[in-house]
N, CA and C atoms as a LAMMPS dump frame, in Angstrom:
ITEM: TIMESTEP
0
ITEM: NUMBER OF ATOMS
663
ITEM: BOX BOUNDS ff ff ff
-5.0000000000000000e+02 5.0000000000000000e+02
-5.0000000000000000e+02 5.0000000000000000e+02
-5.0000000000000000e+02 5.0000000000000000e+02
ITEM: ATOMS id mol type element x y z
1 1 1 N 0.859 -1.204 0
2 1 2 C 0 0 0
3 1 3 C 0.886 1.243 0
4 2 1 N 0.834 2.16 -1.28
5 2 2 C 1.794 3.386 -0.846
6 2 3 C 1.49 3.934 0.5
7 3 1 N 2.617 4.686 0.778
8 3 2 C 2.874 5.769 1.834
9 3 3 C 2.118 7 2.007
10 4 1 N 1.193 7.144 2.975
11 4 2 C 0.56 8.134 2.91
12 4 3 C 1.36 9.418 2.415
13 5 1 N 1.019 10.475 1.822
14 5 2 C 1.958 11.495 1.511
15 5 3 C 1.71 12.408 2.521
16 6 1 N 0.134 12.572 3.429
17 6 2 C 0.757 13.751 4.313
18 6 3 C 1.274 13.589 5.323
19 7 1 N 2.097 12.338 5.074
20 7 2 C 3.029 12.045 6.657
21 7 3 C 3.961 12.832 6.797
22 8 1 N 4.555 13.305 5.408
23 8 2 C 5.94 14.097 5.038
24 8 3 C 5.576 15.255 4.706
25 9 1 N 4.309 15.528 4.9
26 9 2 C 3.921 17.065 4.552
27 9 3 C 4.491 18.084 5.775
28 10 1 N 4.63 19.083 5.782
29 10 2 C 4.904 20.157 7.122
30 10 3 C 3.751 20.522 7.098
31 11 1 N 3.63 21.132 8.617
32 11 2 C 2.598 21.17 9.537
33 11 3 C 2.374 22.959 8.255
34 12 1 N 0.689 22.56 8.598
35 12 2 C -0.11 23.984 7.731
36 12 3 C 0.676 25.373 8.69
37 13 1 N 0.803 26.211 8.154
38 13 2 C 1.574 27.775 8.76
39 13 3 C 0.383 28.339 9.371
40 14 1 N 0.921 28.905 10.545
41 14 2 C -0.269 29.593 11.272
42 14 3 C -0.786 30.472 10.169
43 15 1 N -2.053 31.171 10.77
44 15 2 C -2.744 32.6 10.185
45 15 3 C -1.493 33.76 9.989
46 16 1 N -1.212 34.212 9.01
47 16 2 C -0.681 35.702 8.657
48 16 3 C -1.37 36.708 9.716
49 17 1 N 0.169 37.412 9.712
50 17 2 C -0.521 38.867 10.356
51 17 3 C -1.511 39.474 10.024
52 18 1 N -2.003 40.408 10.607
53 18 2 C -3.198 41.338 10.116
54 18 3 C -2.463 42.228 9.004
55 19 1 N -3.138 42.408 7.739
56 19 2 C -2.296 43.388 6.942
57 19 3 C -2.107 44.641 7.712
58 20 1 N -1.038 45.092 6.835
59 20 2 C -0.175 46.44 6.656
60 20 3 C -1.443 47.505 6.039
61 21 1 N -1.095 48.502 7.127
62 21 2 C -1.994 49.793 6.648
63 21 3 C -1.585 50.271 4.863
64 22 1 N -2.863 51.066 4.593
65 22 2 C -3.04 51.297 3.192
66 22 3 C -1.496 52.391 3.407
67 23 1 N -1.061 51.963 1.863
68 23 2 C 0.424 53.62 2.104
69 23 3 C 0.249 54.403 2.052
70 24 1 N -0.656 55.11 1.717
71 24 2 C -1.087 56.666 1.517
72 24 3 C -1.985 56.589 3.337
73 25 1 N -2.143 55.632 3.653
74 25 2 C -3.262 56.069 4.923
75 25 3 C -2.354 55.915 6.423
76 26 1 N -2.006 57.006 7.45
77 26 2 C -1.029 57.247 8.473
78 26 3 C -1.174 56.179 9.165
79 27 1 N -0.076 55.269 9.42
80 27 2 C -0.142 54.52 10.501
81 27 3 C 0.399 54.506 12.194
82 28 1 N 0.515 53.939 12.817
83 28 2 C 0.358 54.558 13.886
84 28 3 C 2.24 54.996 14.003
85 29 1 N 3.068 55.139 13.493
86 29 2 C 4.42 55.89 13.691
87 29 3 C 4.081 57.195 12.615
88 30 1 N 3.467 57.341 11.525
89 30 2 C 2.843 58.141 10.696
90 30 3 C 2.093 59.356 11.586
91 31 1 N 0.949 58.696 12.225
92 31 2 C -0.199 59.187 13.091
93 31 3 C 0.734 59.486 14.275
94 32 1 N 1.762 59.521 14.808
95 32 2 C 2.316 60.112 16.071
96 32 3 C 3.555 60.856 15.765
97 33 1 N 4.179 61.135 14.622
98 33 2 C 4.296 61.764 14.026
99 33 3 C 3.691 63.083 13.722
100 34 1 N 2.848 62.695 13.108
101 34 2 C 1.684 64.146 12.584
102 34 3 C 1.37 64.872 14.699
103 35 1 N 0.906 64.274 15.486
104 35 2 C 0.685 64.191 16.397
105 35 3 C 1.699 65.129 17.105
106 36 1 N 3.47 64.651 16.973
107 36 2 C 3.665 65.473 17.409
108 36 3 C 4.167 66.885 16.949
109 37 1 N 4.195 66.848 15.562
110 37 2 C 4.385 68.082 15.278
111 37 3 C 2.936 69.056 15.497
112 38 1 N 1.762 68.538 15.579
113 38 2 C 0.768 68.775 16.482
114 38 3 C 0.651 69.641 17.514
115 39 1 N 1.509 69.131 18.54
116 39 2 C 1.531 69.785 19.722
117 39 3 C 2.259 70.479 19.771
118 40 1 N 3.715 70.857 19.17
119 40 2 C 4.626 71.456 19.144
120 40 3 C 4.15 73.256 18.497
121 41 1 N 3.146 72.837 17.324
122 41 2 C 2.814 74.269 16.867
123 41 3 C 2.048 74.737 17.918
124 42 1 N 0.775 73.885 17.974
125 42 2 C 0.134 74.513 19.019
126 42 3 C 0.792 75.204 19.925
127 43 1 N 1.498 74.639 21.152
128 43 2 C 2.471 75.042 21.929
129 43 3 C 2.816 76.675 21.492
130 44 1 N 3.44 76.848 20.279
131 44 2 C 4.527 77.805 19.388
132 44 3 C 3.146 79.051 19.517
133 45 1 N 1.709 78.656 18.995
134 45 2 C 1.022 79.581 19.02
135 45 3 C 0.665 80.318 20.105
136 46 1 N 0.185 79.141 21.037
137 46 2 C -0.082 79.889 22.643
138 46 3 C 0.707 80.739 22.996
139 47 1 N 2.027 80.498 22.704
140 47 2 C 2.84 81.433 23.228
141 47 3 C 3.001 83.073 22.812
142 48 1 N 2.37 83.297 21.538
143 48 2 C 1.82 84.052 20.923
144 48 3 C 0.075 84.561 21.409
145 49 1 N 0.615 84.344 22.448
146 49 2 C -1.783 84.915 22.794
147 49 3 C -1.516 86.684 22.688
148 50 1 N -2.793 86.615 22.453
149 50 2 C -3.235 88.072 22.561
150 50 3 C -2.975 89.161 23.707
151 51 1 N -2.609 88.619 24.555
152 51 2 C -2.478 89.276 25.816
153 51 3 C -0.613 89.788 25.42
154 52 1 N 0.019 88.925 25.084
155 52 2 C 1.511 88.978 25.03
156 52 3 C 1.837 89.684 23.518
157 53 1 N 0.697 89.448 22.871
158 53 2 C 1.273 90.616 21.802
159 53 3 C 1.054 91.858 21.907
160 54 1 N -0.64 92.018 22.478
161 54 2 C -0.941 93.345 23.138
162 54 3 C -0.305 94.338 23.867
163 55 1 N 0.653 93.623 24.739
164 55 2 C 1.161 93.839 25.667
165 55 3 C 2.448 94.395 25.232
166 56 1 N 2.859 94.455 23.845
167 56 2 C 3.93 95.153 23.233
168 56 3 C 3.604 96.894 22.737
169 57 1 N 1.896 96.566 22.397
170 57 2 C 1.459 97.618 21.547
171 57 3 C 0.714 98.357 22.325
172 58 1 N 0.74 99.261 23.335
173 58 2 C -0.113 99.508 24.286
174 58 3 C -1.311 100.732 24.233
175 59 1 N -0.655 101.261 23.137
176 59 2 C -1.294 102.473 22.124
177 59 3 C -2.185 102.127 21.147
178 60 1 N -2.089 101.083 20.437
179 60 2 C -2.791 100.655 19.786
180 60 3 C -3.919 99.558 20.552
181 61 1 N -3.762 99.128 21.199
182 61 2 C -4.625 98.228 22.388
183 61 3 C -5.453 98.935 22.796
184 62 1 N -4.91 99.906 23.434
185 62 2 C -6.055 101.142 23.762
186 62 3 C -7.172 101.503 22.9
187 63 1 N -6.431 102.026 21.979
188 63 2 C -7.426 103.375 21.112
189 63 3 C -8.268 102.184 19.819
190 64 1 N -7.576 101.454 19.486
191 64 2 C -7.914 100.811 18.264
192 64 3 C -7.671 98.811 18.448
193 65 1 N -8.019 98.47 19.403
194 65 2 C -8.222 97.052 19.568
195 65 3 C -8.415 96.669 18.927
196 66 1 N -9.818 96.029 17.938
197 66 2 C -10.303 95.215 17.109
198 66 3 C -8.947 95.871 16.047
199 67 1 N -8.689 96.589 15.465
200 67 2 C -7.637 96.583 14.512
201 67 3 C -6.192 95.489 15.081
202 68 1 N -6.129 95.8 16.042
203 68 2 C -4.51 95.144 16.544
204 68 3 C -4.822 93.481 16.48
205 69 1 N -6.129 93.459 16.874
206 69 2 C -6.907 91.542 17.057
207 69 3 C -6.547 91.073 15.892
208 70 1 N -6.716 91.766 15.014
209 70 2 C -6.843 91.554 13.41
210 70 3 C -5.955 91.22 13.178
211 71 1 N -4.893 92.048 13.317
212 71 2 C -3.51 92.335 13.151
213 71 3 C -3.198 90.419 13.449
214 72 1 N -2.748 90.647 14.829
215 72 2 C -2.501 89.684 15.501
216 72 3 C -3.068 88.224 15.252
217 73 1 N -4.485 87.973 14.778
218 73 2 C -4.722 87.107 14.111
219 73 3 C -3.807 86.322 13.048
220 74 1 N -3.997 87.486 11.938
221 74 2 C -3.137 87.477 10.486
222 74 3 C -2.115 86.891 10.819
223 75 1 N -1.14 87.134 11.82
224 75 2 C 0.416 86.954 11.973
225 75 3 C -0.028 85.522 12.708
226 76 1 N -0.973 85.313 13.308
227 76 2 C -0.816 83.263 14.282
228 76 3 C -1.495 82.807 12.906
229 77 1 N -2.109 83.226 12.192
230 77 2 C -2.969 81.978 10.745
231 77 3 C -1.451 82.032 9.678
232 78 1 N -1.179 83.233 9.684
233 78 2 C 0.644 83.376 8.126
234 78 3 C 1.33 81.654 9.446
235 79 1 N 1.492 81.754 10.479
236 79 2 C 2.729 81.16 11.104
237 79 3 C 2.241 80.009 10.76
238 80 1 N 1.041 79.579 11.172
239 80 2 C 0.48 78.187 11.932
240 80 3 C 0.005 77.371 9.984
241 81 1 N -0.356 78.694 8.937
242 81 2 C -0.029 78.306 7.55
243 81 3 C 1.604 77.866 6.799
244 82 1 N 2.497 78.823 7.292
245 82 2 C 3.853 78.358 6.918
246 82 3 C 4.114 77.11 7.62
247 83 1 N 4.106 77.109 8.912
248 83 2 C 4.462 75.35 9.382
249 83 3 C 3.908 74.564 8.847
250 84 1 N 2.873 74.256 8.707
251 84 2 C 2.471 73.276 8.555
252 84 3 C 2.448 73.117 7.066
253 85 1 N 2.83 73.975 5.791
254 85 2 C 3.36 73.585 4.686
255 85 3 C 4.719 73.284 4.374
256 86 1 N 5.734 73.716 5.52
257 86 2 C 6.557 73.429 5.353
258 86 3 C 7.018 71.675 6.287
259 87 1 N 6.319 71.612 7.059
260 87 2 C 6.271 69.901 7.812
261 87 3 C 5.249 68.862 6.573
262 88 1 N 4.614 69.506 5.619
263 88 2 C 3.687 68.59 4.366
264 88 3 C 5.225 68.526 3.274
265 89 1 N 5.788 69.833 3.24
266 89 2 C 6.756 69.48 2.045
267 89 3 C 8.086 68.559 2.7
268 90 1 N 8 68.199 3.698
269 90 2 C 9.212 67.445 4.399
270 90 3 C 8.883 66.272 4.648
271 91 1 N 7.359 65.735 4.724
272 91 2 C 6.743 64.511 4.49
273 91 3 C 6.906 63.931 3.399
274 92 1 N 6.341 64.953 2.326
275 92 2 C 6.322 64.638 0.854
276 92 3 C 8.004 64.582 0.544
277 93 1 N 8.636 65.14 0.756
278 93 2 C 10.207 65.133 -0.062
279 93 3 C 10.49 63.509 0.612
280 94 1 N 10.211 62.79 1.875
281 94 2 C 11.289 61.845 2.252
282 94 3 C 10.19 60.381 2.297
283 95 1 N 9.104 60.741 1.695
284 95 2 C 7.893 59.881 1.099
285 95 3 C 7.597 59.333 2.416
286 96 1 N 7.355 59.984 3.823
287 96 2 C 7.489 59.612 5.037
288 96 3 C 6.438 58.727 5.24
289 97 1 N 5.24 58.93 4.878
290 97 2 C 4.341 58.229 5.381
291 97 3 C 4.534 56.761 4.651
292 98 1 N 4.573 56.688 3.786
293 98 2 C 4.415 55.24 3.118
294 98 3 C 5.728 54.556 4.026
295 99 1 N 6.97 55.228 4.311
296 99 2 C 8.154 54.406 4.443
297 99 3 C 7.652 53.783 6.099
298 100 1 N 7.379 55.062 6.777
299 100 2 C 6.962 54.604 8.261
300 100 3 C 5.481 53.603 8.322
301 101 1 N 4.668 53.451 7.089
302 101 2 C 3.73 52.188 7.375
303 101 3 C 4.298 51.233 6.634
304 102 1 N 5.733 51.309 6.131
305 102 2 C 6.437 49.95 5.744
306 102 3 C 7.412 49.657 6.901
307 103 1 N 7.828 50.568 7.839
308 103 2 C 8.487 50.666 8.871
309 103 3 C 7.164 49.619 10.123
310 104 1 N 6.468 49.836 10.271
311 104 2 C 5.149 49.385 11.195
312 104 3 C 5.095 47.816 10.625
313 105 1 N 5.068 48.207 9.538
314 105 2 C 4.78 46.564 8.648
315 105 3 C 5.563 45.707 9.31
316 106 1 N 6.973 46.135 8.867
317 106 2 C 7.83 45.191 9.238
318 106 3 C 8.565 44.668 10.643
319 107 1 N 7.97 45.798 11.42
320 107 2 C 8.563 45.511 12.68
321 107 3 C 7.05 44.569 13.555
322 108 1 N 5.887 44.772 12.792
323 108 2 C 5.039 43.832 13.263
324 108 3 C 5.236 42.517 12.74
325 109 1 N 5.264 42.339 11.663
326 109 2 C 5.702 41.418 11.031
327 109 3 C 7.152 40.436 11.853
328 110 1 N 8.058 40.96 11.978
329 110 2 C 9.313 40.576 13.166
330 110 3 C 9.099 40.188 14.333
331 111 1 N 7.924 40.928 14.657
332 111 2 C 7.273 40.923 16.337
333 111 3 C 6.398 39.164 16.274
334 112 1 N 5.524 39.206 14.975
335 112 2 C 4.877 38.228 14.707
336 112 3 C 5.757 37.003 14.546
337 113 1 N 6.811 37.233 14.035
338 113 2 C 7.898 35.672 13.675
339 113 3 C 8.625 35.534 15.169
340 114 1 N 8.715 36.201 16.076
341 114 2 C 9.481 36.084 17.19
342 114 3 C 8.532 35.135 17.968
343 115 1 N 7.547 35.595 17.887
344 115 2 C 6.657 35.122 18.434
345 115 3 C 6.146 33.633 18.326
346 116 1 N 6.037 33.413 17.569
347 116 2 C 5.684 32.273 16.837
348 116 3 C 6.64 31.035 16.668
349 117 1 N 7.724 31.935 17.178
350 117 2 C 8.958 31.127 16.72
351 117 3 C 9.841 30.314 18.115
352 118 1 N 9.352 31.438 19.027
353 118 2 C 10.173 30.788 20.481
354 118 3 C 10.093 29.557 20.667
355 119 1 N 11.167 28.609 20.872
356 119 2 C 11.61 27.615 21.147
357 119 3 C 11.879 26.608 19.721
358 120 1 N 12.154 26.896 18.374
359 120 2 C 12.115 26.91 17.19
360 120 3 C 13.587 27.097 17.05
361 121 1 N 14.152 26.112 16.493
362 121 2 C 15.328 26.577 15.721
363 121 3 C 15.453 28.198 14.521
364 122 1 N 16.329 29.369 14.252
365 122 2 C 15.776 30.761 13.651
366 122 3 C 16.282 29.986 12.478
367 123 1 N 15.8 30.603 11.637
368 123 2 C 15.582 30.278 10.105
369 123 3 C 16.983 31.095 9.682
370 124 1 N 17.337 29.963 8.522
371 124 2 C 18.691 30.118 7.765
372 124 3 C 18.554 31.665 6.882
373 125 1 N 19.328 31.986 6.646
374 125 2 C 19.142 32.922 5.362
375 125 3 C 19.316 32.677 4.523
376 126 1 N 19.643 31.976 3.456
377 126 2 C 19.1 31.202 2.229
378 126 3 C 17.618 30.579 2.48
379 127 1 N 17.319 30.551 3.461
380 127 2 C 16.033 29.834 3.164
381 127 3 C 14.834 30.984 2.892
382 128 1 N 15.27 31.773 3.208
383 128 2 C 14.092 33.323 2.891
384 128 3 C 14.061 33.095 1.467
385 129 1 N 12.861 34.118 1.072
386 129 2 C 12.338 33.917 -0.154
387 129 3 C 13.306 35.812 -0.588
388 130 1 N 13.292 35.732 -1.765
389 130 2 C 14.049 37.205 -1.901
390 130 3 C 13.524 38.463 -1.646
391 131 1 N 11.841 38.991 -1.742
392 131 2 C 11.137 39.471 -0.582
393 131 3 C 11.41 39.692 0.539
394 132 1 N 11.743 38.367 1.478
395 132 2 C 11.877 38.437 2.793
396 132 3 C 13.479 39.327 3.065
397 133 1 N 14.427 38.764 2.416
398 133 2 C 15.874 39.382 2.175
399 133 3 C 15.302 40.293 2.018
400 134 1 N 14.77 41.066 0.924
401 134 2 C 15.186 42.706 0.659
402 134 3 C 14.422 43.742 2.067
403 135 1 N 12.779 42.968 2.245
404 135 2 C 12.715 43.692 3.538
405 135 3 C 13.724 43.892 4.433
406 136 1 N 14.363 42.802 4.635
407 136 2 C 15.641 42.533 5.986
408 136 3 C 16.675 43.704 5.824
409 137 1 N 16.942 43.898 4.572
410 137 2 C 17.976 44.892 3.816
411 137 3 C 17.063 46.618 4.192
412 138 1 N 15.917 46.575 4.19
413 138 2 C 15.313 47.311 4.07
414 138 3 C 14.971 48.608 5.081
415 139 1 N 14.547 47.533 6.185
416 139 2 C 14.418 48.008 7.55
417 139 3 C 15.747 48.928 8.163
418 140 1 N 16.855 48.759 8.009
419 140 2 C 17.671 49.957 8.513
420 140 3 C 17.739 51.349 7.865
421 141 1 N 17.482 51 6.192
422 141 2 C 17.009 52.183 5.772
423 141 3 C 15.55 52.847 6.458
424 142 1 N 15.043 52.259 6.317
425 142 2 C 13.529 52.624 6.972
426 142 3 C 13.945 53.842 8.583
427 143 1 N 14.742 53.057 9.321
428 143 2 C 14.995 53.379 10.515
429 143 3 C 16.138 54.443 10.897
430 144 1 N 16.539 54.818 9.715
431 144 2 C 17.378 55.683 9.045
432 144 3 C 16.329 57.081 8.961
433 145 1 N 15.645 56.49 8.003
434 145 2 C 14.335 57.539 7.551
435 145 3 C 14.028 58.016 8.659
436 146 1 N 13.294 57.164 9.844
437 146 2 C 12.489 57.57 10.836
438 146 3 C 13.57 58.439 11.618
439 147 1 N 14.673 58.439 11.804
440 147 2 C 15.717 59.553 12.236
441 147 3 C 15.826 60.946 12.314
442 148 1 N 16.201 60.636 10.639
443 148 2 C 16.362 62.325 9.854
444 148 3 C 15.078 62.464 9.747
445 149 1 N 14.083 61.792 10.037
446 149 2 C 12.305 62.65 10.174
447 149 3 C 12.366 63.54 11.598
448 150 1 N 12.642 62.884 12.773
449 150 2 C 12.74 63.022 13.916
450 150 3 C 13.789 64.475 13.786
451 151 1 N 14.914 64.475 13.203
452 151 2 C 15.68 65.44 13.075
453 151 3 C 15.528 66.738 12.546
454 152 1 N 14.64 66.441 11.206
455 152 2 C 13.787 67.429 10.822
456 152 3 C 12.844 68.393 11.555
457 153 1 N 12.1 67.454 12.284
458 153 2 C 10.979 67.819 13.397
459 153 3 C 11.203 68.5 14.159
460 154 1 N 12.383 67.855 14.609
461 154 2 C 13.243 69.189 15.908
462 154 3 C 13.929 70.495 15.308
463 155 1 N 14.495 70.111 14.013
464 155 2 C 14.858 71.54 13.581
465 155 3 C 13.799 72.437 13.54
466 156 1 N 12.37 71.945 12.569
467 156 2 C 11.083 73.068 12.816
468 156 3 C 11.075 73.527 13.466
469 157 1 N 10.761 72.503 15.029
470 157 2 C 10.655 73.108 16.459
471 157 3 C 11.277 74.701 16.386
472 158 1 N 12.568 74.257 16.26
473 158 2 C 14.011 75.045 16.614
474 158 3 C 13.42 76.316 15.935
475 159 1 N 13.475 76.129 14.568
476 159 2 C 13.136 77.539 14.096
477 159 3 C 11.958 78.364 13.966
478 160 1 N 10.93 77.282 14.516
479 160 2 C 9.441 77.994 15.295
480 160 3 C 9.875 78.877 16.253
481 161 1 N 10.765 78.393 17.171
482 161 2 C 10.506 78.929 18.349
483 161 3 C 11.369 80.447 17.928
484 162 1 N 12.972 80.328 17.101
485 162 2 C 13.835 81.334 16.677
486 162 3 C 12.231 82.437 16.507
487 163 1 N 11.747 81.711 15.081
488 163 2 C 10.854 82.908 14.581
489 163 3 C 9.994 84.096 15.482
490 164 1 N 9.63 82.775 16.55
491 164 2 C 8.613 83.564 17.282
492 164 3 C 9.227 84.909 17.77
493 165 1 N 10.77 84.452 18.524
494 165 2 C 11.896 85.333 18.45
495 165 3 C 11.988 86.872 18.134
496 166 1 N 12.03 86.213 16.989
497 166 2 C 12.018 87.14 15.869
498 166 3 C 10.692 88.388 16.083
499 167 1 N 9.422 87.393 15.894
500 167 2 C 8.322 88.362 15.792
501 167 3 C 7.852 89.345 17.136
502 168 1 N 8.822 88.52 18.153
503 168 2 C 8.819 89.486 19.656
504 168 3 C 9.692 90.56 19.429
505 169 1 N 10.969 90.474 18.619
506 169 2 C 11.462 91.878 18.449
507 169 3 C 11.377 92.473 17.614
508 170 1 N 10.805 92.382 16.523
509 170 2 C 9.956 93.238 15.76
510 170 3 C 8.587 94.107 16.42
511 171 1 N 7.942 93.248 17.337
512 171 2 C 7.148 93.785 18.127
513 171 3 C 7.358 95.033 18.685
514 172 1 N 8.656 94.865 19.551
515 172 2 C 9.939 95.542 20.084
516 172 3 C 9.885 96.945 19.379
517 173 1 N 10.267 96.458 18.385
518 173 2 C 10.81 97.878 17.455
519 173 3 C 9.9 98.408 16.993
520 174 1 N 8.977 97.909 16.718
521 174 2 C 7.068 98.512 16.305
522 174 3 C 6.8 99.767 17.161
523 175 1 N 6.935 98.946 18.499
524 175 2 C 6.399 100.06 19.905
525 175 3 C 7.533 101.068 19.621
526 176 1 N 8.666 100.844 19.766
527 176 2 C 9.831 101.957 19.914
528 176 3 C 9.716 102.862 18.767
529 177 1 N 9.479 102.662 17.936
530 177 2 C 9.033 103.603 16.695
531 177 3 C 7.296 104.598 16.867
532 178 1 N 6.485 103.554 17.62
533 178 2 C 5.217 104.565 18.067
534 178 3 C 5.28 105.205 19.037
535 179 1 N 6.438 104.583 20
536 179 2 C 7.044 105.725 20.679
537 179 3 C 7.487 107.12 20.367
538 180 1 N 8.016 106.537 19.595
539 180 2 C 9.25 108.064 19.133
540 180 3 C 7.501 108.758 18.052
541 181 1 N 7.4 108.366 17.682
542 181 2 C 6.099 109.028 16.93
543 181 3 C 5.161 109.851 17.348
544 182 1 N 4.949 109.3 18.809
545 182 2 C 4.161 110.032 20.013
546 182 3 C 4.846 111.442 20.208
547 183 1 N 5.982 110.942 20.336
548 183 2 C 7.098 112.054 21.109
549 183 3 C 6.877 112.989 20.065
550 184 1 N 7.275 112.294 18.491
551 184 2 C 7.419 113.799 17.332
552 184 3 C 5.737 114.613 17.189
553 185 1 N 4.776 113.313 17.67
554 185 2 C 3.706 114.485 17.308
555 185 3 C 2.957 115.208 19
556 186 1 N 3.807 115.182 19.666
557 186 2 C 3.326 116.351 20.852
558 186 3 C 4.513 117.139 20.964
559 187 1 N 5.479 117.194 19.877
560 187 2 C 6.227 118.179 19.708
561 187 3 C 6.018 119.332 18.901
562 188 1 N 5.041 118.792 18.147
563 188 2 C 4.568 119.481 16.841
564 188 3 C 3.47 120.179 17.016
565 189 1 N 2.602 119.351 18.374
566 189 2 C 1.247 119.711 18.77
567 189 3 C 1.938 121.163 19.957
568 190 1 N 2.965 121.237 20.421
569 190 2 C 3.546 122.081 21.316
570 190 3 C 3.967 123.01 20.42
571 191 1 N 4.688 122.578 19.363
572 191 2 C 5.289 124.013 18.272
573 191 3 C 3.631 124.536 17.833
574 192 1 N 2.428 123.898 17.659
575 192 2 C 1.611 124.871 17.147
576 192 3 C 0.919 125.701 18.043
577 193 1 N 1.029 125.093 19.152
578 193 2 C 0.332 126.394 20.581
579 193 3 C 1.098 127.212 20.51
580 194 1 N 2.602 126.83 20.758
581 194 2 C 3.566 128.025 21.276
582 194 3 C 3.294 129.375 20.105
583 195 1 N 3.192 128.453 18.327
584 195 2 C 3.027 129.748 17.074
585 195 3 C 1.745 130.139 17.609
586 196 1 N 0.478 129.731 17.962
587 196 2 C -0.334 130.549 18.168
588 196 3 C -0.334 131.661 18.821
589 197 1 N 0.055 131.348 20.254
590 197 2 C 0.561 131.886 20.908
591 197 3 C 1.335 133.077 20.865
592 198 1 N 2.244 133.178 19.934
593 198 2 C 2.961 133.972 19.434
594 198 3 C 2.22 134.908 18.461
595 199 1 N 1.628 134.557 18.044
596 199 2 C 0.284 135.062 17.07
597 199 3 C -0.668 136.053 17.351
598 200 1 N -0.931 135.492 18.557
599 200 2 C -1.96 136.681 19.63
600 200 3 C -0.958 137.356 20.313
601 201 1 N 0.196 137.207 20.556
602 201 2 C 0.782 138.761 21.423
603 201 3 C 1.331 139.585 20.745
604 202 1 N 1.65 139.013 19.306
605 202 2 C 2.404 139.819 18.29
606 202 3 C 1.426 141.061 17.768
607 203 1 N 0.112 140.444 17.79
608 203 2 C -1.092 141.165 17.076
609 203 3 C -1.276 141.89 18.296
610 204 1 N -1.475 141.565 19.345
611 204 2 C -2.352 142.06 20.574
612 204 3 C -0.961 143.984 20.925
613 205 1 N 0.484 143.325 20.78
614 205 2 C 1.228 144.368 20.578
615 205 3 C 1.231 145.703 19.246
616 206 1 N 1.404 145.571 18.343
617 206 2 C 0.6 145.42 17.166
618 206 3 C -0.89 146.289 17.473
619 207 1 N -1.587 146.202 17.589
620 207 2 C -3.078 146.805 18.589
621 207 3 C -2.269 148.327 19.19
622 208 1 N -1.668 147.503 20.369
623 208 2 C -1.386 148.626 21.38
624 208 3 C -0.631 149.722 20.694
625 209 1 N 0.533 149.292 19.989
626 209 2 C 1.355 150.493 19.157
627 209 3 C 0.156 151.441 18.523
628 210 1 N -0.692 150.728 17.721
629 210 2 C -1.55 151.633 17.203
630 210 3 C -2.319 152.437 17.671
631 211 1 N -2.81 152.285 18.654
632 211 2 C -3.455 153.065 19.938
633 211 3 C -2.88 153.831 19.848
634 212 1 N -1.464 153.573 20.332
635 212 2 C -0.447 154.48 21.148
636 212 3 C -0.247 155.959 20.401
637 213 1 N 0.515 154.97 18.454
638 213 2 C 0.29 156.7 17.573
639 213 3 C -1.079 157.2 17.086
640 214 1 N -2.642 156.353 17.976
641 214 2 C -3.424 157.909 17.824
642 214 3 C -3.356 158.097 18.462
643 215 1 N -3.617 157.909 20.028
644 215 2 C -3.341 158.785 21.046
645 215 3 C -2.157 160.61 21.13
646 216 1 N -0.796 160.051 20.828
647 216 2 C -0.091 160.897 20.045
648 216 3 C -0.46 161.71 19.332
649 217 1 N -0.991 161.203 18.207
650 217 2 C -1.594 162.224 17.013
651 217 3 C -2.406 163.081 17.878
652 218 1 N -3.49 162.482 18.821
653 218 2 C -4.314 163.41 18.925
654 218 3 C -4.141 164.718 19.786
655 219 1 N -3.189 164.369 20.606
656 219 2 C -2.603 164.874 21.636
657 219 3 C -1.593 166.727 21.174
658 220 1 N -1.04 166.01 19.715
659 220 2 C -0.306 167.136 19.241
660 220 3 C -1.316 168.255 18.435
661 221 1 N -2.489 167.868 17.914
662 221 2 C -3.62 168.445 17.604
663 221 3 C -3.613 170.027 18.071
């Protein structure tokens, strides 16, 4: 009687992992990612409240508020618009999202063979299929990527925070200029009393002289 054949068969392979997120759709190193450059702007804006920009312009706060709100608006929507096109063009240049849900892939995938595998002799490397090799090859690039992403991220940070910097001493120099502006126009408002001024005693003298030669005149009569 032949030999049964599935005596020599190997045992059926467990169930496969759960697939790998879609590449275009954030996975969860993708999604914490986005997350934290997230908090970081936010952060960058608060620090920018209304109270602390106000608090530069104190002339304009006063007399003309809703203009300065405005103001101040414009400058947190320009910031919180430049970041976040410039953290989309740094995604897009290093194809981040797809690499970090091939990054997720594969380290679940690793997590899944470890697993499965304890107390298992580890598998040869010739015995991988060439797939399995190039992922293997793959993953330090990947983890490479996730680096200089991380590195990137912190530079933004870095030059969020410079900018804000920046827009506090411009602030700075805003006031010091409506300063000095104040100063030139109650100097100007003082030069036109003092000419008035000068105006009525010149005339009011002026008056009196004239008096004076009729009086004279009449006197020699």
């Amino acid at each position: 009687m032949p030999e049964d054949s599935n005596t020599n068969r190997r045992p059926a392979s467990p169930s496969p992992p759960p697939p790998a997120p879609v590449a275009l759709t954030p996975g969860p190193r993708a999604a914490k990612l986005q997350e934290i450059f997230d908090k970081a702007l936010v952060r960058t804006l608060r620090a920018n409240s209304y109270a602390n920009f106000s608090g530069c312009f104190p002339t304009p706060a006063k007399h003309v508020p809703a203009s300065l709100e405005s103001v101040w608006r414009q400058l947190n929507a320009k910031l919180e618009e430049s970041a976040k096109a410039e953290f989309e063009d740094i995604l897009s240049e290093r194809d981040a999202v797809r690499q970090l849900n091939e990054l997720d892939r594969l380290v679940g995938e690793a997590r899944y063979r470890k697993e499965r595998g304890e107390g298992e002799e580890s598998v040869a490397p010739h015995t991988l299929s060439p797939e399995e090799l190039y992922r293997a090859h793959l993953l330090p690039c990947l983890m490479e990527t996730q680096s200089d992403l991380d590195a990137k991220i912190e530079s933004v940070q870095t030059e969020n925070v410079e900018l804000a910097g920046k827009v506090q001493a411009q602030r700075l120099e805003i006031e010091s200029l409506l300063s000095g502006l104040e100063a030139v126009v109650a100097d100007l408002e003082g030069a036109a009393a003092a000419a008035t001024q000068f105006t009525s005693e010149n005339q009011l003298r002026q008056e009196a002289a004239q008096m004076d030669g009729e009086v004279r005149a009449r006197s020699e009569m």
